[in-house]
Backbone bond lengths (Angstrom), bond angles and torsions (degrees), N, CA, C in turn:
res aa  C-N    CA-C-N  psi(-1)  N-CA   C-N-CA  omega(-1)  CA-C   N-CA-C  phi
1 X - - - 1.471 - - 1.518 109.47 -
2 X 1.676 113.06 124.83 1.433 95.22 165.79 1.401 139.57 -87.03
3 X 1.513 119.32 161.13 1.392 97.90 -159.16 1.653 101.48 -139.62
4 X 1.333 103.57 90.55 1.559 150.03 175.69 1.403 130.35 -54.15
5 X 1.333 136.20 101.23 1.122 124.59 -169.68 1.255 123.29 -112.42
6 X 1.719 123.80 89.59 0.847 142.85 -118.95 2.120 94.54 -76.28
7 X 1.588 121.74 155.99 1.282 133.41 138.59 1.302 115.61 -27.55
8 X 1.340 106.84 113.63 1.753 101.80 176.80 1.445 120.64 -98.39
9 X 1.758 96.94 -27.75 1.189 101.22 -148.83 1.633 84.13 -117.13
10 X 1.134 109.65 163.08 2.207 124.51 172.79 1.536 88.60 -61.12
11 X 1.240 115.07 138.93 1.495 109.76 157.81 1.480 106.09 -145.43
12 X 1.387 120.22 172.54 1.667 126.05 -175.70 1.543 103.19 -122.75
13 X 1.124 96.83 152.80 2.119 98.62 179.59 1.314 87.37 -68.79
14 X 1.073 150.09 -48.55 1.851 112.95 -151.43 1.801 88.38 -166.45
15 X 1.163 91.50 147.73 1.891 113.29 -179.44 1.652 74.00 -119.17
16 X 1.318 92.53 126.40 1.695 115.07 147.45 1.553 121.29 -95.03
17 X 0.867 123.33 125.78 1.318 120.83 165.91 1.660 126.51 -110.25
18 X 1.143 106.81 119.63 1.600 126.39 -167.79 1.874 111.02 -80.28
19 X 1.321 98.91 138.87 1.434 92.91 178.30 1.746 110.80 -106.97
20 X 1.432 109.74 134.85 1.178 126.89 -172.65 2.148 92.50 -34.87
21 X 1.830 100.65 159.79 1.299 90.05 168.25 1.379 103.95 -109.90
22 X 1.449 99.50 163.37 1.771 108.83 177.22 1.158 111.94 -77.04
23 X 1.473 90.68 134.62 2.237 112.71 -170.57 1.503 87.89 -90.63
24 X 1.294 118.16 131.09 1.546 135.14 161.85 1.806 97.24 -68.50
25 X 1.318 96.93 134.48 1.462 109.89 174.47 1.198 105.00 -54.86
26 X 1.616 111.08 157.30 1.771 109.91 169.19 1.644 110.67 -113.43
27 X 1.592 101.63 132.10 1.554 114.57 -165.25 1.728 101.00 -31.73
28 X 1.246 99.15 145.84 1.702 110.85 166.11 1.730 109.16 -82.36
29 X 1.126 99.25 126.56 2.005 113.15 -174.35 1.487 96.02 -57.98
30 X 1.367 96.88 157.43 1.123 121.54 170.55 1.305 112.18 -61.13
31 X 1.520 114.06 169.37 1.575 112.63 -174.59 1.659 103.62 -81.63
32 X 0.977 130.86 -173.46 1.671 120.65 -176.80 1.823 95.12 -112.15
33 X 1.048 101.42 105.10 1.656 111.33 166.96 1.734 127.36 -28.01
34 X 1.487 85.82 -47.05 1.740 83.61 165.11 1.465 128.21 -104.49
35 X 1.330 104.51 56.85 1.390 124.86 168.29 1.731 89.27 -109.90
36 X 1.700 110.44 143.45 1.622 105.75 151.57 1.463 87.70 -73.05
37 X 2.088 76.07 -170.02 1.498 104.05 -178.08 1.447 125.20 -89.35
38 X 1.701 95.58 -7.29 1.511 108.58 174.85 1.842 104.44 -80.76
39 X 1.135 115.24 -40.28 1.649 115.76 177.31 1.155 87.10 -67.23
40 X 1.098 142.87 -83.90 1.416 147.84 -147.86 1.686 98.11 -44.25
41 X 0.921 133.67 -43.42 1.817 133.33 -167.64 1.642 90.64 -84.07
42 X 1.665 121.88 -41.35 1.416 108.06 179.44 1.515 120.00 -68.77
43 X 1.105 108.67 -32.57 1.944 106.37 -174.43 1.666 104.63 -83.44
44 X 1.581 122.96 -1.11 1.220 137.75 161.38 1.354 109.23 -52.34
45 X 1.077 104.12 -74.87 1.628 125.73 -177.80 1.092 127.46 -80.60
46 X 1.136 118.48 41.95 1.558 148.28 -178.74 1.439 128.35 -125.90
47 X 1.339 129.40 100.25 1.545 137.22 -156.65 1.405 100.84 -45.21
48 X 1.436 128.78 151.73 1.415 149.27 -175.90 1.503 88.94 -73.77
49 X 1.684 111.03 -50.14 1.267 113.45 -159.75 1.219 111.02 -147.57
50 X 1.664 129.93 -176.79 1.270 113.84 168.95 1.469 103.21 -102.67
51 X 1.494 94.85 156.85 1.324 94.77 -160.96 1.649 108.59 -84.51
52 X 1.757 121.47 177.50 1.425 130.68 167.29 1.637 100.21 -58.67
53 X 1.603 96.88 150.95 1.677 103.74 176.37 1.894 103.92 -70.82
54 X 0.766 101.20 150.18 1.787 95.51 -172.75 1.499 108.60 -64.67
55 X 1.092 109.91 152.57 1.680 126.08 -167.15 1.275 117.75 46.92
56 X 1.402 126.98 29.31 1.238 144.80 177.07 1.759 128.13 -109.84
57 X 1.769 118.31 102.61 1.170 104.19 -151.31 1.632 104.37 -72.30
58 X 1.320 120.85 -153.05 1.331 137.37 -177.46 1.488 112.14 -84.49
59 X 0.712 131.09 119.91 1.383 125.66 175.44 1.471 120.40 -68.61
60 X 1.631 102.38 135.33 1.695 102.10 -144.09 1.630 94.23 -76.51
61 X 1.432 110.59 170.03 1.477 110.84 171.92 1.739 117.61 -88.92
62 X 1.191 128.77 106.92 1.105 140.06 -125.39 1.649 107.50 -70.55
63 X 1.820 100.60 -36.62 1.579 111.61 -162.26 1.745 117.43 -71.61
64 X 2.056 68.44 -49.60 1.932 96.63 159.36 1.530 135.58 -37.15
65 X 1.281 103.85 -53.47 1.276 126.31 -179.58 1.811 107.55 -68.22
66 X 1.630 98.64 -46.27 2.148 105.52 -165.83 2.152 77.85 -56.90
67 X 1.240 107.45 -54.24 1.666 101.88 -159.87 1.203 115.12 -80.85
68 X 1.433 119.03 20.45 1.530 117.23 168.55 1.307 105.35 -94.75
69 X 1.217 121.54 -37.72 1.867 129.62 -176.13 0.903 114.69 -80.24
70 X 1.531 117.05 160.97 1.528 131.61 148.86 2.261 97.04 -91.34
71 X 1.566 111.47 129.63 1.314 99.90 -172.57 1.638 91.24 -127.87
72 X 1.881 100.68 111.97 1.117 117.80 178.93 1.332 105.53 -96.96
73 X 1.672 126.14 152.67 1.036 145.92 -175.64 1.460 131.10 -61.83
74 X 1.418 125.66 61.44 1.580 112.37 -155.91 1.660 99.49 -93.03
75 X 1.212 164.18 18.88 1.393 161.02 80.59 0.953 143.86 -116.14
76 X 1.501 110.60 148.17 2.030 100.76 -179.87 1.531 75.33 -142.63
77 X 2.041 70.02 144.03 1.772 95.36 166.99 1.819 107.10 -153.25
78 X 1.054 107.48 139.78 1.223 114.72 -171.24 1.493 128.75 -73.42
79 X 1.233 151.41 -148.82 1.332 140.95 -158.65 1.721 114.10 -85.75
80 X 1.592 88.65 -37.07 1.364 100.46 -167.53 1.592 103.36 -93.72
81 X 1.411 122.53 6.72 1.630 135.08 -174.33 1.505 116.85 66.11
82 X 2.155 103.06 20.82 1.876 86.08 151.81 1.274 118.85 -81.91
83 X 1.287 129.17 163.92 1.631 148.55 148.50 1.695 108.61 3.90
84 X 0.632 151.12 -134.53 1.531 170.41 -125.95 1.730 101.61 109.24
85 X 1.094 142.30 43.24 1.439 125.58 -171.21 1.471 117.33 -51.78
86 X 1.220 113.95 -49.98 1.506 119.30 178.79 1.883 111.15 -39.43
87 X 0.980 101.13 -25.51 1.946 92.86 178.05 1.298 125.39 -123.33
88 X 2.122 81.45 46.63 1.737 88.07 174.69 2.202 68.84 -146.20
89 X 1.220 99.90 48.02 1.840 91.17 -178.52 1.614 91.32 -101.12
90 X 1.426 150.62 47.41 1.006 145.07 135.19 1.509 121.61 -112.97
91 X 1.505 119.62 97.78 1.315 106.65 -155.44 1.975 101.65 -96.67
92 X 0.982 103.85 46.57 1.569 113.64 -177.85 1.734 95.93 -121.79
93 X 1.381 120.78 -33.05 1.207 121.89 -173.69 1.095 120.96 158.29
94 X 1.884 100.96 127.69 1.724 136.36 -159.20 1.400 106.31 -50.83
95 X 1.088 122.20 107.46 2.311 133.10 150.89 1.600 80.45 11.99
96 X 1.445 130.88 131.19 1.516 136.51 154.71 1.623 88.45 -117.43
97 X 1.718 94.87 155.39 1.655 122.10 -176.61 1.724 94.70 -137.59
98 X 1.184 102.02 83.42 1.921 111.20 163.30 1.769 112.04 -83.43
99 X 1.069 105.05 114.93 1.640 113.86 -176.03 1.877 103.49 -110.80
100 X 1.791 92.03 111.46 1.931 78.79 170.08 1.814 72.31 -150.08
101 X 1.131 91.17 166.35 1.783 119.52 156.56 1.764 101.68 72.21
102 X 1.149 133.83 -15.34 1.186 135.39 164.73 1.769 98.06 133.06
103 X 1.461 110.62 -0.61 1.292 120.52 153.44 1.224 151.24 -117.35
104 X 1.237 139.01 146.40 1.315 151.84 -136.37 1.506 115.95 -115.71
105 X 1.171 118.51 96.43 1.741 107.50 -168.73 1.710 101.92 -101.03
106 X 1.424 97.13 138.28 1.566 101.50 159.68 1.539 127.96 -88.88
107 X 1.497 118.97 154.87 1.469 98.29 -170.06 1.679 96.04 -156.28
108 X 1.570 105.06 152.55 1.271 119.10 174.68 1.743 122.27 64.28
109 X 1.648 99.64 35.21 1.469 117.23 162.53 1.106 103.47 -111.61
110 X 1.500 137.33 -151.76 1.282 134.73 -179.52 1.749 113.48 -66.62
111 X 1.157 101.43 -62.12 1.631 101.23 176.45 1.373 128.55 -119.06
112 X 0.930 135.20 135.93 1.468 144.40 -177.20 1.654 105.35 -45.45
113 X 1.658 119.93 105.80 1.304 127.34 171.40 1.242 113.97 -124.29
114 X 1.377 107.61 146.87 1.337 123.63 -178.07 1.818 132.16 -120.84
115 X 1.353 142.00 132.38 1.130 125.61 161.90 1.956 130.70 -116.47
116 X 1.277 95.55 168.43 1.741 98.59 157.50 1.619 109.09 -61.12
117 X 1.082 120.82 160.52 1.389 102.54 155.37 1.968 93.04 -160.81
118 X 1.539 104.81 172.99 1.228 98.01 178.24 1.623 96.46 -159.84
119 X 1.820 119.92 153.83 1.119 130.44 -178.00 1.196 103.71 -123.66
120 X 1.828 97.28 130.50 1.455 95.70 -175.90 1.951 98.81 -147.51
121 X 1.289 141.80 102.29 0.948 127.90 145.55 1.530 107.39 89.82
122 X 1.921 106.43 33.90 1.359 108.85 165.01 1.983 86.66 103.85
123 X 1.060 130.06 -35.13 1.124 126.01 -159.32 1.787 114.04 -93.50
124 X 1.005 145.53 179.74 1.558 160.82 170.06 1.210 113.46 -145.03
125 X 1.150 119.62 114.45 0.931 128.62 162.99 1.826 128.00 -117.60
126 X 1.889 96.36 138.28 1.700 96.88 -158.89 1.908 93.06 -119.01
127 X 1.443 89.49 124.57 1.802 112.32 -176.02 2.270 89.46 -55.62
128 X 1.176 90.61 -154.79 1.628 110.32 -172.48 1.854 88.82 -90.74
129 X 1.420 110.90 143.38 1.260 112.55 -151.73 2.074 80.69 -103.54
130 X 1.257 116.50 150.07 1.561 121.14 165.66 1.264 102.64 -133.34
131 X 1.218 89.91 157.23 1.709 108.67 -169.99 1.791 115.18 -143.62
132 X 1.364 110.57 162.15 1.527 95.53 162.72 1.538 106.46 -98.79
133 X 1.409 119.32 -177.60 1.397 138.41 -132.14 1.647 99.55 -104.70
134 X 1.537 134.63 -12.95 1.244 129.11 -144.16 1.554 109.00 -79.46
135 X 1.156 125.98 142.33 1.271 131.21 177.66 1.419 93.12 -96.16
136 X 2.393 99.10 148.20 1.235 99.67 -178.12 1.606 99.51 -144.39
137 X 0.837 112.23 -146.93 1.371 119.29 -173.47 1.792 99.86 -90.94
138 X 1.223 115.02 140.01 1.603 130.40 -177.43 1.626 98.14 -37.15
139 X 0.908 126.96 -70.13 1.403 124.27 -155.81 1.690 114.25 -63.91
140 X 1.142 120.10 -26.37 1.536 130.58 145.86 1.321 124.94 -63.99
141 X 1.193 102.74 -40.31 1.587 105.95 178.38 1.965 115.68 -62.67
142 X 1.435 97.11 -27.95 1.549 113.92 -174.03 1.479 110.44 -80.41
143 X 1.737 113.01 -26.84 1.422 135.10 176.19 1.158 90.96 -64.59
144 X 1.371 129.74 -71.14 1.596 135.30 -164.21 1.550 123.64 -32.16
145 X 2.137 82.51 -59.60 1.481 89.99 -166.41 1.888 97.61 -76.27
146 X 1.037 126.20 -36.22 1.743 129.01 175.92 1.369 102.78 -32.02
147 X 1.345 119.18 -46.06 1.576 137.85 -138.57 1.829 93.31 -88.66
148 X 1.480 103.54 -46.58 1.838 105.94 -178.60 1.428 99.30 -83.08
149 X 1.264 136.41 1.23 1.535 109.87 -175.32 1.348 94.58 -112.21
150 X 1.540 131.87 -1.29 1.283 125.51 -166.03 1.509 106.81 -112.34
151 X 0.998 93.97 -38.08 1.693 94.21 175.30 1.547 113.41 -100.55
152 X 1.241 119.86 3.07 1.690 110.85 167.95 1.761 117.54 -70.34
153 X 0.981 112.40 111.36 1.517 122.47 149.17 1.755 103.10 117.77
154 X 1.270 143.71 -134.63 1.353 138.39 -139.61 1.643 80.08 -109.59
155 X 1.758 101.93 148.31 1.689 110.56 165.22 1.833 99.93 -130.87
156 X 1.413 131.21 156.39 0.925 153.13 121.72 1.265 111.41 -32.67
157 X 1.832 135.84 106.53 1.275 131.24 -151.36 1.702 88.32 -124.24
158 X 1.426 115.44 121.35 1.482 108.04 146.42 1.964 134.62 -145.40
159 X 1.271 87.95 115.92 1.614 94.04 -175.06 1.658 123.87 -61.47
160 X 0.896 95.91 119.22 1.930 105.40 -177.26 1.703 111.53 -114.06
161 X 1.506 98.35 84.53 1.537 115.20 -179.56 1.569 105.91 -72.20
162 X 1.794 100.73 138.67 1.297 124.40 -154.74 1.459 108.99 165.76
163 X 1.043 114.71 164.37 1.631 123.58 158.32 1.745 117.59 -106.80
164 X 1.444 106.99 111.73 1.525 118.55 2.24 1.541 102.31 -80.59
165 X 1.182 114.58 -161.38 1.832 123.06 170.12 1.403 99.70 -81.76
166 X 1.406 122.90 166.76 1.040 129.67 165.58 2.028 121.27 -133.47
167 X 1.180 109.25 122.50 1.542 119.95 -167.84 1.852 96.17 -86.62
168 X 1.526 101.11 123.12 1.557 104.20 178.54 1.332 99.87 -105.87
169 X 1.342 126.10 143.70 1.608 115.14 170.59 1.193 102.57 -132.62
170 X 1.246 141.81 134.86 1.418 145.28 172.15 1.825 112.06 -114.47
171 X 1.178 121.78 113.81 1.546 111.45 -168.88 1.593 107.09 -108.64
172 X 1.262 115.31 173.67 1.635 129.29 -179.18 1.594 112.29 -27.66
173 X 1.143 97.93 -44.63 1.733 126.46 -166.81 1.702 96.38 -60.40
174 X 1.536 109.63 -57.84 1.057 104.93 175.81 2.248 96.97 124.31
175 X 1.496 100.24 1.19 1.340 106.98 -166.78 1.576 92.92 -83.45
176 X 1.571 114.41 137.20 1.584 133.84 171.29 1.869 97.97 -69.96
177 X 1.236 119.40 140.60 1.428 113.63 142.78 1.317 103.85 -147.34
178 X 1.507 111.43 140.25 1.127 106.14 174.33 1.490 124.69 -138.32
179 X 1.422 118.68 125.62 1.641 129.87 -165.66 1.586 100.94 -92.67
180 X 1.950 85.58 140.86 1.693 96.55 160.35 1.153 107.70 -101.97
181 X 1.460 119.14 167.77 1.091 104.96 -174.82 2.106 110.36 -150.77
182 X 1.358 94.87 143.05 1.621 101.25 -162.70 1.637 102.22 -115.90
183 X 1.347 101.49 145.20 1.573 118.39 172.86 1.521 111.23 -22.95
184 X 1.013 147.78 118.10 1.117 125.58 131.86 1.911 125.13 -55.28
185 X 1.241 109.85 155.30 1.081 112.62 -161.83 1.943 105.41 -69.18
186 X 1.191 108.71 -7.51 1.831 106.99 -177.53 1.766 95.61 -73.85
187 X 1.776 95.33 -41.55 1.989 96.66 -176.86 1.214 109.56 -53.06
188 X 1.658 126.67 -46.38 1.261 122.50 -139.99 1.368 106.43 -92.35
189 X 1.510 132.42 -15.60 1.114 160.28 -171.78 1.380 123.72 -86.29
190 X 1.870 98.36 -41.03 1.163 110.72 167.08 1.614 119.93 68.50
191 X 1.771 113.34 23.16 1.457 134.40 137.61 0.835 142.64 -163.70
192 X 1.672 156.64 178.85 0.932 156.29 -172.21 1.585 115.03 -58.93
193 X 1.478 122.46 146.65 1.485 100.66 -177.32 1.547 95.31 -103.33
194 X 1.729 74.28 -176.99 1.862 95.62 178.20 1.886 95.09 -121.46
195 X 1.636 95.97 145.43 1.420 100.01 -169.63 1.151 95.54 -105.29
196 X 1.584 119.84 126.85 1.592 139.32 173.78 1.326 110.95 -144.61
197 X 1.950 103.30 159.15 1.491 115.76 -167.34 1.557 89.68 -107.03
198 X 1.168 134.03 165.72 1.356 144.71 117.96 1.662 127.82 -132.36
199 X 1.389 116.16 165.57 1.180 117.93 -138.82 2.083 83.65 -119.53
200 X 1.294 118.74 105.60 1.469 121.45 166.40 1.247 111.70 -72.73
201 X 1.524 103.58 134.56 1.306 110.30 174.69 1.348 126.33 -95.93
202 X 1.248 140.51 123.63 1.208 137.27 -149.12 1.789 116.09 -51.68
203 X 1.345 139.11 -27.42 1.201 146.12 -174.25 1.979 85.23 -112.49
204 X 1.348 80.97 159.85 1.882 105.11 160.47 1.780 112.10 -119.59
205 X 1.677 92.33 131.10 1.519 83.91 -174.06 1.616 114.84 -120.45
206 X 1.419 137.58 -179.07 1.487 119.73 -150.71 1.897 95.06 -95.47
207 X 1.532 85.26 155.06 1.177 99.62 178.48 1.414 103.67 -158.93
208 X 1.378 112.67 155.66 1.695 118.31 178.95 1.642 123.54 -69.32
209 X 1.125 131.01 89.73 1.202 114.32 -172.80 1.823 88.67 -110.83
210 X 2.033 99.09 143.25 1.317 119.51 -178.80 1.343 120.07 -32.45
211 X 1.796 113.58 -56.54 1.218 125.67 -158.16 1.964 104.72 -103.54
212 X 1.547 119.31 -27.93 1.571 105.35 -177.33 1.679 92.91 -131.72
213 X 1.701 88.21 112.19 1.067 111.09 -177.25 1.926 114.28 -55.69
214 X 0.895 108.00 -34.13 1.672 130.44 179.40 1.661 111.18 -83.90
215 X 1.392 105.98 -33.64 1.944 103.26 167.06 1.639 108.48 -13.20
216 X 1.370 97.60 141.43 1.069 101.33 -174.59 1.826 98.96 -133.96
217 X 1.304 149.06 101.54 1.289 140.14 -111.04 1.744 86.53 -124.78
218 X 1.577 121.89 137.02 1.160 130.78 142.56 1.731 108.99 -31.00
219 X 1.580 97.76 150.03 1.506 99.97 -174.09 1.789 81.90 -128.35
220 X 1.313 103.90 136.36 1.612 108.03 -169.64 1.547 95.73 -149.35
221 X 1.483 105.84 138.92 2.048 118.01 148.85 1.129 110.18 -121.55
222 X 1.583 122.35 146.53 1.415 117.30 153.04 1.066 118.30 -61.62
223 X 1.630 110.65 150.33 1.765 117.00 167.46 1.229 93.26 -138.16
224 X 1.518 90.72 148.93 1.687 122.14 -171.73 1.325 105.57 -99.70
225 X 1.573 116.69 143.50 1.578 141.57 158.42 1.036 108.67 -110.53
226 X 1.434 129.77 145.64 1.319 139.58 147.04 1.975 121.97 -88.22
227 X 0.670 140.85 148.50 1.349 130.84 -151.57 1.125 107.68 -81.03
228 X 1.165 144.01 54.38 1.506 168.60 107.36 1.482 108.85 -63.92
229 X 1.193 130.46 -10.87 1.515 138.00 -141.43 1.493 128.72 18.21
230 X 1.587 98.63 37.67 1.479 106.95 162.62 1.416 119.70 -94.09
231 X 1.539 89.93 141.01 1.958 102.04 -164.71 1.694 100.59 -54.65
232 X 1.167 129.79 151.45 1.608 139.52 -175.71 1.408 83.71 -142.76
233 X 1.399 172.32 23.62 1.357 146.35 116.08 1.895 98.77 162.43
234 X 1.254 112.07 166.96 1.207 121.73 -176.08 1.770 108.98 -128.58
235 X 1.614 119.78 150.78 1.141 137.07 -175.05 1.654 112.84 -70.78
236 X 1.267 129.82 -158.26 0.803 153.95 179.48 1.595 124.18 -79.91
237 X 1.428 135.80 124.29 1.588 120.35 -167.92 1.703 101.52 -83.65
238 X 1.429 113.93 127.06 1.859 112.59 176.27 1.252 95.19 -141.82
239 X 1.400 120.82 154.33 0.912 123.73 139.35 1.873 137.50 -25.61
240 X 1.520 112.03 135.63 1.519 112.02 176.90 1.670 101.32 -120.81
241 X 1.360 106.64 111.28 1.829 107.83 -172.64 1.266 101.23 -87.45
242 X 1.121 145.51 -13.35 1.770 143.31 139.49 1.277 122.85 -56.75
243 X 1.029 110.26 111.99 1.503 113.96 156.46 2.021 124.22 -45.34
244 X 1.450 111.08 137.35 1.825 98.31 174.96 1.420 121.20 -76.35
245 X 0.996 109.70 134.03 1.480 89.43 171.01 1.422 142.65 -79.29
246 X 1.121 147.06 121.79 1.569 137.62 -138.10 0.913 107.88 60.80
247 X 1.564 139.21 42.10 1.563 123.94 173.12 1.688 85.33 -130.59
248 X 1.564 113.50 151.84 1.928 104.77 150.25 1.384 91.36 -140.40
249 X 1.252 87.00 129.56 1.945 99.43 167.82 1.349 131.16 -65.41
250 X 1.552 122.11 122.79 1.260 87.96 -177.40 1.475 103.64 -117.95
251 X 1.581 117.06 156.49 1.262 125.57 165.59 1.413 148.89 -5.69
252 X 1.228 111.52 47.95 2.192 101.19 -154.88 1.288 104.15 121.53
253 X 1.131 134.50 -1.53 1.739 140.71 -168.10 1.974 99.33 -129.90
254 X 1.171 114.59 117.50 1.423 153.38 -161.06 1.717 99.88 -102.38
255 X 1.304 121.82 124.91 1.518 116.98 -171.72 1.610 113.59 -136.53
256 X 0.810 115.47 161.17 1.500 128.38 -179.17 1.497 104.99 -103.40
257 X 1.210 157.09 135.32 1.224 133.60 144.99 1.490 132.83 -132.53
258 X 1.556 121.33 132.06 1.595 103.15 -178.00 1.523 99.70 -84.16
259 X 1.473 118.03 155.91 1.613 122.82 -172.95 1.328 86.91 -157.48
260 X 1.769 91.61 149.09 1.325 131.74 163.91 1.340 120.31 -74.88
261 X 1.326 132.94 85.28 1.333 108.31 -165.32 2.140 108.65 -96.18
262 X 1.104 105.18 148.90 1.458 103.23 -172.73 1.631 97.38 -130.05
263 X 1.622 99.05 132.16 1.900 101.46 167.90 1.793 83.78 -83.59
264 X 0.984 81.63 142.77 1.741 93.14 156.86 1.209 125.24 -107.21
265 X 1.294 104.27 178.28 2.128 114.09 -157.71 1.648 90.58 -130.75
266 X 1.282 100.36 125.44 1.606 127.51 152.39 1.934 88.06 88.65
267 X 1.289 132.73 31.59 1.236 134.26 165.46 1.723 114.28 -33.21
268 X 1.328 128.22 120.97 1.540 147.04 170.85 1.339 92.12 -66.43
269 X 1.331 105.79 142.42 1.361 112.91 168.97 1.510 130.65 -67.36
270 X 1.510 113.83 -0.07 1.409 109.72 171.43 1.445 120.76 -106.22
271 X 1.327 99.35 12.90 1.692 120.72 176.52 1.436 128.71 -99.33
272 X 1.027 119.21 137.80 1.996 113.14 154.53 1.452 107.71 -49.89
273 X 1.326 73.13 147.07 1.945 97.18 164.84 1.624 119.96 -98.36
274 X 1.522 94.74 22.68 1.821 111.49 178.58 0.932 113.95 -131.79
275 X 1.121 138.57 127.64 1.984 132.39 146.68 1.089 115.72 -123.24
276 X 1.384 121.64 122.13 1.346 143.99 143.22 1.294 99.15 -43.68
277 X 1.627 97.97 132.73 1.576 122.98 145.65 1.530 129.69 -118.68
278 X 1.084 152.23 92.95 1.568 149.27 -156.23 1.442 90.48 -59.96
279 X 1.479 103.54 134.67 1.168 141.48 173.24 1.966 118.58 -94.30
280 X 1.475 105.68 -70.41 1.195 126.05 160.96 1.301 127.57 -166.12
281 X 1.699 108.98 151.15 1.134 88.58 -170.25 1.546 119.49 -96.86
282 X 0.900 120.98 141.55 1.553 130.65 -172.80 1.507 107.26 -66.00
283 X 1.371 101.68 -85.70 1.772 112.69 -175.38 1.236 115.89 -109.73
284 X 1.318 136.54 162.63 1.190 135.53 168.63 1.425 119.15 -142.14
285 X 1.152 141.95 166.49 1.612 114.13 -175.52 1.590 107.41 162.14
286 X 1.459 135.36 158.53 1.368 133.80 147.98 1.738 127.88 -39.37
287 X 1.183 124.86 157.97 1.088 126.33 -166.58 1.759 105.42 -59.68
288 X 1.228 109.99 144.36 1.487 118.73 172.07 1.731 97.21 -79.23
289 X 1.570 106.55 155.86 1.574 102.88 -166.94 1.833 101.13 -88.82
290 X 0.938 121.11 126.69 1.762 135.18 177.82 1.400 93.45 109.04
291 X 1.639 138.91 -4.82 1.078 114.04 176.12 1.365 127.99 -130.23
């Protein structure tokens, strides 16, 4: 019997995303006639601006930067500078804080929570935190609740640019936490994606790839939704000489998948000019019969 995990949500084969167009500069004015030529040579030689303190970089753009990362948890300590241990109780992987759309998701405690949040004047601020309902094992459950009492309500925000960057948060309480933080895959890619399904085929079969002579290549088609997210037909079976990212195939198991797909910028010549990123997975299941 197969065992299918059905589309929940409406979805569309692919979000395009368009890039703003380039504004032609607007001519620089004339000089003002009733200036002499002695003002005129002095307001010449006069800084646009004041300058950076020397050896001092730019100060990053703050909003830009929270929604370029994934910002995982590398310490919390509380007022008096013990531990926070409880919101490091998933030892598979650190409390993440993903910030896009004017919201803030929590991740990899017991249940997937989310907030409003807003930046204003050095500060962060996190709306009433929601979550779904799932019960888990104690030591997640202790992550969870750590996770809503520490990050609910106004933080002290400070960015420490570097590789990676580092996210400081200081809250009411008076507790330090502080996130590192890694590319998300739109940064590292360097554009907007395109949203597509393809359909894994349960075995991998051979194909030539440049660099491993022995590669053994995902066998993938697109399949189409109409925005109902009912299937309307599927492509052709080919080879995929990229690996997904966040996906692992397994052996005899047949997949559905939504993906991020990204052209990339400044591509090496022994690379694609594509990467998949797994999005979600749609279906999962035993082999379909002929395939």
């Amino acid at each position: 019997m197969k065992h299918l995990v059905p589309l929940a949500l409406p979805v569309a084969l692919a979000l395009a995303a368009c890039s703003p167009r380039d504004t032609p500069d607007a001519p620089a004015p004339a000089a003002d006639a009733s200036l002499s030529a002695e003002a005129r040579g002095h307001a010449a030689n006069q800084p646009d601006a004041a300058p950076s303190p020397p050896g001092r970089a730019p100060a990053p753009d703050l909003s830009a930067t929270l929604a370029g990362h994934h910002w995982r948890l590398e310490s919390a300590s509380a007022a008096d500078g013990g531990r926070i241990d409880a919101l490091s109780g998933n030892p598979d992987a650190p409390l993440q804080l993903d910030f896009r759309d004017g919201r803030v998701s929590v991740s990899n405690a017991c249940n997937a929570m989310g907030a409003d949040f807003t930046l204003d004047a050095g500060e962060l601020g996190l709306g009433p935190m929601i979550s779904t309902q799932m019960a888990c094992a104690e030591p997640l459950m202790a992550m969870e609740r750590e996770a809503h009492t520490r990050l609910a309500g106004r933080h002290q925000v400070q960015l420490e640019p570097g590789e990676p960057p580092r996210l400081r948060l200081v809250n009411a309480l008076g507790d330090t936490l502080v996130f590192s933080g890694a590319p998300t895959a739109q940064t590292r890619h360097g554009s907007a994606p395109e949203r597509v399904f393809l359909e894994v085929a349960a075995e991998r079969i051979e194909c030539r790839h440049p660099l491993m002579p022995d590669h053994r290549c995902l066998r993938v088609r697109e399949v189409r939704y109409d925005d109902r997210g009912l299937k309307q037909g599927t492509g052709e079976w080919g080879p995929l000489y990229e690996e997904i990212e966040g996906f692992e195939h397994k052996p005899g198991t047949r997949s559905v998948l939504r993906l991020d797909r990204y052209r990339r910028q400044d591509v090496p010549a022994d690379a694609s000019s594509v990467a998949y990123v797994l999005d979600m997975v749609v279906e999962t299941g035993p082999a379909a019969a002929g395939n």
